[in-house]
C-alpha positions, 0 to 999 in steps of 0.5 A, spaced: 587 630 453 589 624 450 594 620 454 600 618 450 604 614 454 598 608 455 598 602 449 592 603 445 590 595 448 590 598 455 586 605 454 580 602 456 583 597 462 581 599 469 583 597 475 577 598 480 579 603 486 579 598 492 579 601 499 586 598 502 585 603 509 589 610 510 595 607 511 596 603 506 598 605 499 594 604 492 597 598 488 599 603 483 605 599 481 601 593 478 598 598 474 604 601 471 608 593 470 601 591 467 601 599 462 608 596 460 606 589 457 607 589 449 600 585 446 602 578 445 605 579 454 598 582 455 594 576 451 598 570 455 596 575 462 589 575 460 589 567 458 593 565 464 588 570 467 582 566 465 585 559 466 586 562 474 580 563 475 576 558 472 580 552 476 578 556 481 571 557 480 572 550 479 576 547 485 571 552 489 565 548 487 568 541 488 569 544 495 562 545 495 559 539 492 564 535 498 560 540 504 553 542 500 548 536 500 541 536 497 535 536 502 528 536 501 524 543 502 516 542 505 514 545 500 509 543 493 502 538 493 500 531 490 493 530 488 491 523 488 485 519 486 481 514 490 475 509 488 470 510 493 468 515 498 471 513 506 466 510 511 471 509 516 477 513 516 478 509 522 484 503 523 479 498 527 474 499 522 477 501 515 474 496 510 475 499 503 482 503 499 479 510 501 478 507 508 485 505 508 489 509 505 486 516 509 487 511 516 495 509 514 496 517 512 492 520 519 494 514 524 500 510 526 502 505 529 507 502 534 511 499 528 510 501 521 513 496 514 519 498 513 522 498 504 526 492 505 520 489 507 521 488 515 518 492 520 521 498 523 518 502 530 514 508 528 510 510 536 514 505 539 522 507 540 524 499 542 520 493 543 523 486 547 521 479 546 522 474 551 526 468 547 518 464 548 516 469 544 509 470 548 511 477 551 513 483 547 515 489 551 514 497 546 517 503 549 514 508 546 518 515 544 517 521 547 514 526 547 509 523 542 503 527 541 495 527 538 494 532 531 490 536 536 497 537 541 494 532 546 500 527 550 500 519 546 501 515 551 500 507 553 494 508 556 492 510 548 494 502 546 491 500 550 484 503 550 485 501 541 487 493 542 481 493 547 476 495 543 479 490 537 479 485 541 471 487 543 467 482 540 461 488 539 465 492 535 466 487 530 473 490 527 476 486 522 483 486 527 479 482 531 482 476 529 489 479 530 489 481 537 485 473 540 489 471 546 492 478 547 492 481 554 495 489 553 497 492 560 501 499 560 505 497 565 507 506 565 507 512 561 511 509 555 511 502 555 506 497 553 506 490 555 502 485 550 502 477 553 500 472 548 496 466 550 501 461 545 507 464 541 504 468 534 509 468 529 505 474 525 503 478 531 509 483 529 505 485 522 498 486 528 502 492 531 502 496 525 494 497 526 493 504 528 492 508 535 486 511 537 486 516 542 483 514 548 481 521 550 477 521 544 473 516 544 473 512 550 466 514 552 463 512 546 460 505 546 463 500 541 454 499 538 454 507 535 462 507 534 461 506 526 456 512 527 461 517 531 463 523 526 470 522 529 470 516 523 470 521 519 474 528 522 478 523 524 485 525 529 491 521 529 498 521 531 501 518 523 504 524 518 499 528 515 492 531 519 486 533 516 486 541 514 479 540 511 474 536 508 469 538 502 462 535 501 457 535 495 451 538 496 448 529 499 454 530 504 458 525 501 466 527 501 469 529 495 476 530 496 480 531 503 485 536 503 491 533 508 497 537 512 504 535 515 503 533 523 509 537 525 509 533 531 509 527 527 514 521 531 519 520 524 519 527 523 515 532 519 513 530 512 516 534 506 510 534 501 505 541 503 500 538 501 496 532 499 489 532 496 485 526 496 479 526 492 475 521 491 471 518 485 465 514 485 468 509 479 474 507 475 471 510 469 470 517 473 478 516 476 481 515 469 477 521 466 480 525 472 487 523 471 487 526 464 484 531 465 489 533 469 485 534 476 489 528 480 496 527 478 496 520 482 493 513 482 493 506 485 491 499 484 490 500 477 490 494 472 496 492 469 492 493 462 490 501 464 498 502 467 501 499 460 496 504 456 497 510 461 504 509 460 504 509 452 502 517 454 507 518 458 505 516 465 510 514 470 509 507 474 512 504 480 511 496 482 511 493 487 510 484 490 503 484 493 502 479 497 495 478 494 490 473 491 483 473 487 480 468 486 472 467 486 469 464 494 463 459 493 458 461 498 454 454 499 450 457 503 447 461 498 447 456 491 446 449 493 449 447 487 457 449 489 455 442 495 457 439 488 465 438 490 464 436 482 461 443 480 467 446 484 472 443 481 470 444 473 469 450 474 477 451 478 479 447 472 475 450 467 478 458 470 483 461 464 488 464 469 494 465 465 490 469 459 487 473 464 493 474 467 496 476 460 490 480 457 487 483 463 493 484 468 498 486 461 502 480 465 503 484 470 501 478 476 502 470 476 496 465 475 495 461 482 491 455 483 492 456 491 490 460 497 498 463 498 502 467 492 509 468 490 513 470 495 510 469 501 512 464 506 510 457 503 509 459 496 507 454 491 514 451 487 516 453 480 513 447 478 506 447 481 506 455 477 508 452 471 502 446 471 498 451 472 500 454 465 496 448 462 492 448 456 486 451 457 483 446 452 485 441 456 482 443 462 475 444 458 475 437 457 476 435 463 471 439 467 465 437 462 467 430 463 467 431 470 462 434 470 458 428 466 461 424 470 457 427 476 450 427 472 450 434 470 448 433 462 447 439 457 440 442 454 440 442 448 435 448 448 438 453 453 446 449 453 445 449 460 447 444 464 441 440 469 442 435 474 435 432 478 432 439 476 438 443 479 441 448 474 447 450 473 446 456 474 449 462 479 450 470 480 458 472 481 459 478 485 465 483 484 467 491 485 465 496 479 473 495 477 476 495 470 480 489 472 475 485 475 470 486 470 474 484 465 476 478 469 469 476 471 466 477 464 472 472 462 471 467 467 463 467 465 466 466 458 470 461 460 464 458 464 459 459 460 462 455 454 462 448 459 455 449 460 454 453 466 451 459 467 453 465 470 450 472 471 455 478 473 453 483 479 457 488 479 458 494 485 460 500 487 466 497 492 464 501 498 457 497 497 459 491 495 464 491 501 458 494 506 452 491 503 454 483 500 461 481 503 459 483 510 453 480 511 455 474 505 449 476 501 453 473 495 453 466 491 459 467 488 464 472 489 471 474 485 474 479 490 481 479 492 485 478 499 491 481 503 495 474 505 500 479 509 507 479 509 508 473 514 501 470 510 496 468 517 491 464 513 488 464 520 482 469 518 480 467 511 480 460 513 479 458 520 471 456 521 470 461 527 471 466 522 465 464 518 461 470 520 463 478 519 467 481 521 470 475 519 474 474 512 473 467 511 467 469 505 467 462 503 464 460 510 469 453 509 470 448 515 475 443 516 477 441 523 483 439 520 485 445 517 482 448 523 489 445 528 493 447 523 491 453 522 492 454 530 499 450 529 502 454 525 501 461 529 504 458 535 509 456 530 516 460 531 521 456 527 520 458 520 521 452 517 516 447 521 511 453 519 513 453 513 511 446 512 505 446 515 504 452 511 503 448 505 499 442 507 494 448 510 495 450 502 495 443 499 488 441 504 484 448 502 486 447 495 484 439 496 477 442 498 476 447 492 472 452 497 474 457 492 477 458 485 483 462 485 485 466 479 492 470 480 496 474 484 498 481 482 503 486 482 502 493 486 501 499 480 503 505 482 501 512 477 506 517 480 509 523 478 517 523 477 517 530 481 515 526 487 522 523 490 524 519 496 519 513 494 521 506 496 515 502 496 518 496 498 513 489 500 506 492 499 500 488 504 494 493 503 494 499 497 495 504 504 502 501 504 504 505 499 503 510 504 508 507 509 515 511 506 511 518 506 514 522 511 520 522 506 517 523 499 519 529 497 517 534 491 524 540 492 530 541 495 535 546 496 543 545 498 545 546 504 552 546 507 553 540 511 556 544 517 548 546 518 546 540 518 550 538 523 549 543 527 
């Protein structure tokens, strides 16, 4: 039946039946004011309606957005790719990126670099230093574990720092711990007394632990050779879940989990896959294949073209130089300080650094970068800049003046028979080649004649770095944070594990090398810094050529990544527990809870 008494507008509005309870009437009056409304009073009630509500929906939200905060969900993967296939996944022998960027994954530290460049506790929850700066006293944390659910204890930094310290293992950390005595005066608390002050032993504590009940019973003579160095178990934010191997058992990618018990925190990202590739070629090829989304260390030329398809970058300072290490023990004619010093002169560094790095570095004509505690001043960084023309015709009149005169038949120089002639070895990357092959032309053009080498980085770290079977080689090294020139310099470290790789020896240098660690006060060491740098580059043992900065390829659906100051590529890694691929909103009141 029709209901006549109803306005048309209002036939087809209904008031949804709420149950109010048996003792509490039906509202059916809001029914009968709102039936008796003319059309305009309807449209007004139906608008004010709709602007009730929205402010509402909209005050609600902002209650919402004053208590929901965004947090990381443990969720989603990155793919990465590595050049070389990791020997040592092992902190106290890691030589090559693969190495070291698995170890800073698997193992921690006591402390670890922190984004703004410092340093912050990872094992250790307190550290005391005693105003002589000899005794450092960390209280670990507790309840620290091993990946395989194993206590973490003192005993375990211990057992690490005496197998550094271990002249038979031959660890590149030697050096580091020299004069150190560690004693774990209990559980938690480790006690490292230092022969004389040490002003960069706070970056040495970074080094990774090992746990002494893996390892204590293997002798430091087989220690490369334990499949521990491979299936490693650590304490850092990521475990090993499995490693697949071709058919010669050599890795071809390692697929890592959070450590849940990890001492920051358990990491965000579900999954990490490190895949490795036996070149540059072979590991840009994957990336655009889509089989690795993430790449580190790249040259800046090969940033600047991955940018140009939509890649995203990251930078950081890298506290790092390459230059090119004369071994007088393997060519006699770098004796020849005049050798030495053309060839410095004749090293084009600032179109290296705009043709190769993109401008992505600064040309260096010393041992220390930019940004490091006794770093060249602007004025010395602008002569460097000089007119390579210039440069070229004072090192062929050094040259002449020394006796080396060119032949016309070959264009090569001789002097008594010697010919200036000599291989220069370097890794199978796109920026070193280009590099090389520029310092060759360079060379080349003042007589000289220069063969390249190059090697697969894993080899040229194994087979020619360590045993210094080299004649030249253009290669890179980390200075450090608070740069300690001590192992790349001092004469005791001539020899492997040693990183002074052009065997230089100057007592001088030597005294101050060892002052400058026992150097507190910042800017007395600072100075001794520059005189160590203003001798070595007096000395010309080495031509150095640039330092870079960090590039870093990574997808924007990684968040929370704060690089910070980079030493080493593994430290790109050093945030990671924070990174994190999705989030989700949750009330604040939780979080608190």
């Amino acid at each position: 039946m029709e209901d006549k008494e109803t306005p048309l507008y209002m036939r087809d509005f209904k008031i949804p039946l709420i149950s109010y309870g048996p003792n509490v009437p039906y509202p059916s009056f809001w029914y009968k004011i709102i039936s008796s409304f003319s059309p305009k009073q309807f449209a007004l009630f139906a608008l004010f309606t709709i602007i009730f509500l929205a402010s509402a929906t909209g005050i609600m939200r902002k209650i919402g957005d004053a208590h929901l905060v965004v947090v990381p969900l443990m969720a989603g993967e990155l793919r990465e790719g590595v050049i070389g296939a990791p020997r040592f996944i092992n902190p106290l022998l890691a030589v090559s990126q693969a190495d070291r960027d698995l170890s800073q994954l698997i193992y921690a530290g006591l402390m670890k670099p922190s984004a703004n460049g410092g340093f912050e506790g990872e094992l250790a929850e307190s550290i005391h230093v005693s105003d002589d700066g000899l005794t450092y006293i960390f209280t670990l944390r507790r309840g620290l574990k091993w990946h395989d659910g194993k206590d973490l204890t003192a005993d375990d930094v211990v057992f690490t720092v005496n197998k550094a310290q271990d002249p038979s293992l031959k660890s590149p950390k030697r050096a580091s711990f020299e004069g150190v005595l560690a004693t774990a005066k209990d559980t938690y608390t480790v006690q490292f007394v230092l022969s004389q002050p040490f002003a960069s032993f706070m970056e040495n504590t970074t080094m990774g632990i090992l746990p002494r009940h893996l390892w204590a019973d293997i002798a430091s003579d087989v220690f490369p050779f334990s499949l521990l160095n491979s299936g490693a178990v650590g304490s850092g934010p990521y475990m090993i879940e499995r490693i697949v191997n071709d058919k010669r058992g050599i890795p071809l990618y390692f697929d890592l989990e959070p450590f849940q018990d990890y001492a920051l925190g358990s990491p965000y990202i579900k999954r990490i896959k490190i895949r490795f590739y036996p070149g540059s070629e072979e590991l840009l090829n994957a990336y655009e294949k889509g089989e690795i989304e993430s790449v580190a260390a790249l040259s800046g030329g090969t940033v600047s073209e991955l940018r140009k398809d939509g890649a995203h970058a990251v930078g950081a300072p890298l506290p790092r130089i390459f230059g090119v290490f004369w071994n007088q023990n393997q060519a006699e004619i770098f004796r020849d300080k005049a050798v030495r010093e053309a060839l410095d002169l004749s090293a084009s560094r600032s179109f290296i650094v705009e043709t190769v790095l993109s401008g992505y570095g600064v040309p260096i004509d010393g041992p220390i970068p930019p940004g490091s505690l006794g770093e060249p001043t602007k004025e010395e960084l602008l002569s460097i800049s000089e007119s390579s023309l210039r440069n070229k015709e004072r090192a062929i009149e050094l040259l002449e003046s020394a006796g080396w005169k060119q032949n016309e038949e070959d264009n090569v120089r001789y002097n008594k028979g010697r010919k200036l002639s000599f291989t220069l070895s370097t890794a199978d990357t796109p920026e070193l080649k280009d590099a090389a092959m520029l310092l060759k032309t360079g060379w080349d053009s003042i007589g000289a004649e220069v063969t390249l080498k190059i090697y697969e980085l894993g080899d040229l770290n194994q087979n020619v770095i360590r045993p210094r079977k080299y004649e030249a080689l253009f290669f890179g090294t980390v200075v450090g944070r608070e740069p300690d020139l001590f192992a790349f310099w001092h004469s005791s470290q001539r020899n492997d594990p040693g990183l002074n790789i052009s065997m230089y020896t100057n007592s001088k240098v030597d005294k101050m090398l060892e002052g400058a660690r026992r150097t507190i006060v910042r800017s007395e060491r600072e100075d001794l810094m520059r005189e160590i740098a203003t001798t070595i580059k007096s000395d010309s043992p080495a031509t150095f050529v640039y330092s870079p900065l960090f590039l870093y390829i990574l997808p924007e659906k990684v968040k929370g990544v704060d690089l910070g100051a980079i030493t080493t590529t593994g430290d790109r890694f050093s945030t990671v527990s924070k990174w994190h691929i999705e989030t989700e909103r949750v009330w604040r009141y939780f979080l608190d809870k």
